[in-house]
Structure formats: structure tokens, C-alpha cells
C-alpha positions as CSV (number, residue, x, y, z in Angstrom):
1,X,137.4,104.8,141.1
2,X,136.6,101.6,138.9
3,X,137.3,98.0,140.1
4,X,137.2,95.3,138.5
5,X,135.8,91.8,140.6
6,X,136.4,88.2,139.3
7,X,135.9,85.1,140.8
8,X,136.1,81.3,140.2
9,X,138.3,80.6,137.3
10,X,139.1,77.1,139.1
11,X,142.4,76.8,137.3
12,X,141.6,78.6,134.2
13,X,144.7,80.9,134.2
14,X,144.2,82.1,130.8
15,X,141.2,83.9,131.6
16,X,143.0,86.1,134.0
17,X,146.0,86.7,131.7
18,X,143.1,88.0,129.4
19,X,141.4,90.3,132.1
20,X,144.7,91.1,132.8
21,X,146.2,92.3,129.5
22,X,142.7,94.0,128.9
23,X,142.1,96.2,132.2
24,X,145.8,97.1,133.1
25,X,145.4,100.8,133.3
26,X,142.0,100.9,132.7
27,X,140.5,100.3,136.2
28,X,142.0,101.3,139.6
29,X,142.3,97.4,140.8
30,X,141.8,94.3,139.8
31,X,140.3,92.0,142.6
32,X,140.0,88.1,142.7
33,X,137.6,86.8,145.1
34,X,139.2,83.2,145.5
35,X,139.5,79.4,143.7
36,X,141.8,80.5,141.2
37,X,143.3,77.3,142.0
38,X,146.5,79.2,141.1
39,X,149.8,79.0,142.8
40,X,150.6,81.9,145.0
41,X,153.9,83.0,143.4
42,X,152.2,83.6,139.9
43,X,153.3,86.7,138.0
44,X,149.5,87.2,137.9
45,X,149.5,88.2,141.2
46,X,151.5,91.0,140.9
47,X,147.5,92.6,138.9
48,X,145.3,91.5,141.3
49,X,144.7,91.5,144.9
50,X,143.4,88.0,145.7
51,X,142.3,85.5,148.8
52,X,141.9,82.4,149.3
53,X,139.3,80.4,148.4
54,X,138.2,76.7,150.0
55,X,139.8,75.0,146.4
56,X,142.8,76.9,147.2
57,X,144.8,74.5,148.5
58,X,148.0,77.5,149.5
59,X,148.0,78.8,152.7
60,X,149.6,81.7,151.4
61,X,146.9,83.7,150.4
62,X,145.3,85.4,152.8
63,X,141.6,84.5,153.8
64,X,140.6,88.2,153.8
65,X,141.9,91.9,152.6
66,X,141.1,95.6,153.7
67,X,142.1,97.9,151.1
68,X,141.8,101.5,151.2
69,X,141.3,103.3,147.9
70,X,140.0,107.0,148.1
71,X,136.8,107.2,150.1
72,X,136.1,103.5,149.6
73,X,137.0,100.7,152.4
74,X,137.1,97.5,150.2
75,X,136.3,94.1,152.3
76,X,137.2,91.0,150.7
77,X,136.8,87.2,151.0
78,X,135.8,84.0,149.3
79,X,132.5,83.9,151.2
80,X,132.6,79.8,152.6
81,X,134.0,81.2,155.8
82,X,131.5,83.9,156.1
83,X,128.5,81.0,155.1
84,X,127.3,83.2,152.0
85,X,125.4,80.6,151.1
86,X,122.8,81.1,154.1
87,X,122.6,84.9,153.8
88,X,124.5,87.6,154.2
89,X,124.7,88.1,158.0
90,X,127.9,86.7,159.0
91,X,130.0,89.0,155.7
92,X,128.1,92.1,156.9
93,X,129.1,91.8,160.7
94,X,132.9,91.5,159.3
95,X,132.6,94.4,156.7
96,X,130.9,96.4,160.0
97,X,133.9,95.2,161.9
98,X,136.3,97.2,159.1
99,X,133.6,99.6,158.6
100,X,133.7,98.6,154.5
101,X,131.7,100.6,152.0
102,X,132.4,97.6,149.3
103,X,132.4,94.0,150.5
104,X,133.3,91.4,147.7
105,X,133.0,87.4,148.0
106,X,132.9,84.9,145.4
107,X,132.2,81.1,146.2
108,X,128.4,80.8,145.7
109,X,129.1,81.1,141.4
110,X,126.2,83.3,141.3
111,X,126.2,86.8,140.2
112,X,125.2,89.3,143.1
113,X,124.8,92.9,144.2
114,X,123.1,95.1,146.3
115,X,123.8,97.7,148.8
116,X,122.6,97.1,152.7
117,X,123.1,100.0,155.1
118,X,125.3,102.1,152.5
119,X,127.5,99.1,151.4
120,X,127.8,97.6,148.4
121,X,128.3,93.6,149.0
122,X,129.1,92.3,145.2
123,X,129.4,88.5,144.4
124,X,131.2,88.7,140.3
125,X,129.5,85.1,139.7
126,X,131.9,82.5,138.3
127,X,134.4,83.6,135.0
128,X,134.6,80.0,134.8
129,X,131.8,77.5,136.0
130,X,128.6,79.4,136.8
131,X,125.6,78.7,138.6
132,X,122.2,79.6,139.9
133,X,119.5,81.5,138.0
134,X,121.6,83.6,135.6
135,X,124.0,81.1,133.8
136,X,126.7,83.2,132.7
137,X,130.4,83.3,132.8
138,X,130.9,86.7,133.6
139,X,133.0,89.5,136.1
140,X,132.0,92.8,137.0
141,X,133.4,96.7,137.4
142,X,132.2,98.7,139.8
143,X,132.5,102.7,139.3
144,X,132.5,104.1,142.6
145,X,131.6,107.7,142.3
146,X,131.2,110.5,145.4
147,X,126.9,109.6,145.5
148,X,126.6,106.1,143.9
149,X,127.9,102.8,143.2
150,X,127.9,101.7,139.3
151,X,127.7,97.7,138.2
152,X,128.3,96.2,135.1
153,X,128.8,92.7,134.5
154,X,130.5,91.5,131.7
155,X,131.0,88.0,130.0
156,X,134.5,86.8,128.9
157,X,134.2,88.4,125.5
158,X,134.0,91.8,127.5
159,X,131.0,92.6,126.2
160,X,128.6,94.0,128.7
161,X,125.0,92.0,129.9
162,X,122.6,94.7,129.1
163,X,120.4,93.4,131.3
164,X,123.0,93.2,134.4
165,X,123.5,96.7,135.0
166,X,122.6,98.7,138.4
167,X,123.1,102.0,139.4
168,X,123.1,102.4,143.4
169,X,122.8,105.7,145.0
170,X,125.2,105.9,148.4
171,X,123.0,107.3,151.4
């Protein structure tokens, strides 16, 4: 199965419509980690499966998702609920909670992955406004295969970041 994960387009809607237009049929879902500053009954919606983030300022969206795809559980949130700014501890006693295999979260703006106790927890950075160490726009796709977890993250061009690709075996 390949995902792709964006995050933190703060009301850069043309960005999506790009990832949009690009990936439709080419990945199995399209996943928005929050603060698209978007309102909840765009047509974009109807491509990816989003939450709320803290700049969302609709209720409507909902603060977390559990989707099933295959033999992935896929946990989703922004992250400011879950305090991913101090660590990881409070997102991995929720994905336990929904036993995920793939926890996603935005909010931080800084790229992320690595798998803890057989899950992958992936942060795609900011498509928009990054920050942190590694000062790129970017997204990422995630090929989830039967033994490993595979990364790439890309910049807005959809060129790949060489240097920003991990291979994860699972178990």
C-alpha cells in the first residue's frame, strides 16, 4: 500500500490541488495531518482524509482518524493534543490504544520518522512553512509492504530528497 502524508499548508490550497491532481490513483490515500486552514466542505476533501489542526478554526473536522487499509491500522492526528513537541509518549499510548501500525501527526513543521515497538509514527514536515533542522517544504509516501515500511520525502516540485529516504524493516 502507498500513502501519501502532508501537513501544514496554512491556507495554501493550491498546494493540495497540486498533490491532488498528481497522486490521484497513484497512492492508496492521501492523508492531511491538520492546519490546512481550509474550510471543511472543500471539494478537496473528498482526496484526502484530514483532522483538525489547532489553526483550524472548524469543528467539523475530526481531532483524530482510525483507518483500516489492508494489514495497516493508520492513527492520525495533528499532534498539539498529543504534546508532540515533548516526545512522543502521549501519541504512542493513543496509537497502543487502536493498536496502529502507522501513526501520523503534523504540527511540530519538522520532518520525522521512525518506528518504536513495530510502528511507524511519521511527522511529513510543513508543505508550507517549515521548521527545525532540515528546512524544507516537503510531504512524504510511505510504501507499506508485508516486512517493511518505505519513506520518501519529497519537496513541492515532487522531486525526491535523496538524502531523506529510510527503509524500516517491520518486526
Amino acid at each position: 500500500m502507498k500513502y501519501l502524508v502532508v501537513s501544514d499548508n496554512h491556507g495554501d490550497r493550491d498546494v493540495l490541488v497540486d498533490l491532488a491532481a498528481t497522486y490521484r490513483g497513484k497512492v492508496d490515500k492521501l492523508f492531511h495531518c491538520g492546519d490546512s486552514e481550509l474550510e471543511a466542505d472543500d471539494v478537496l476533501w473528498n482526496d484526502f482524509i484530514v483532522v483538525r489542526g489547532n489553526c483550524d478554526y472548524t469543528s467539523e473536522f475530526p481531532e483524530t482518524i482510525v483507518e483500516k487499509i489492508g494489514e495497516d491500522t493508520i492513527f492520525m492526528t495533528h499532534g498539539h493534543l498529543a504534546n508532540v513537541r515533548s516526545g512522543l509518549t502521549t501519541l504512542a499510548l493513543k496509537a497502543e490504544q487502536v493498536k496502529a501500525t502507522i501513526v501520523l501527526f503534523g504540527h511540530t513543521h519538522e520532518i520525522g520518522c521512525e518506528v518504536r515497538t513495530n510502528v511507524l509514527y511519521l511527522n511529513p514536515g510543513s508543505i508550507s512553512q517549515p521548521r527545525g533542522a532540515i528546512q524544507l517544504k516537503s510531504y512524504a509516501i510511505i510504501e507499506s509492504t508485508t516486512d517493511r515500511f518505505i519513506v520518501q520525502y519529497y519537496g513541492r516540485d515532487h522531486q525526491p530528497f535523496k538524502e531523506l529516504h529510510f527503509v524500516f524493516n517491520k518486526k
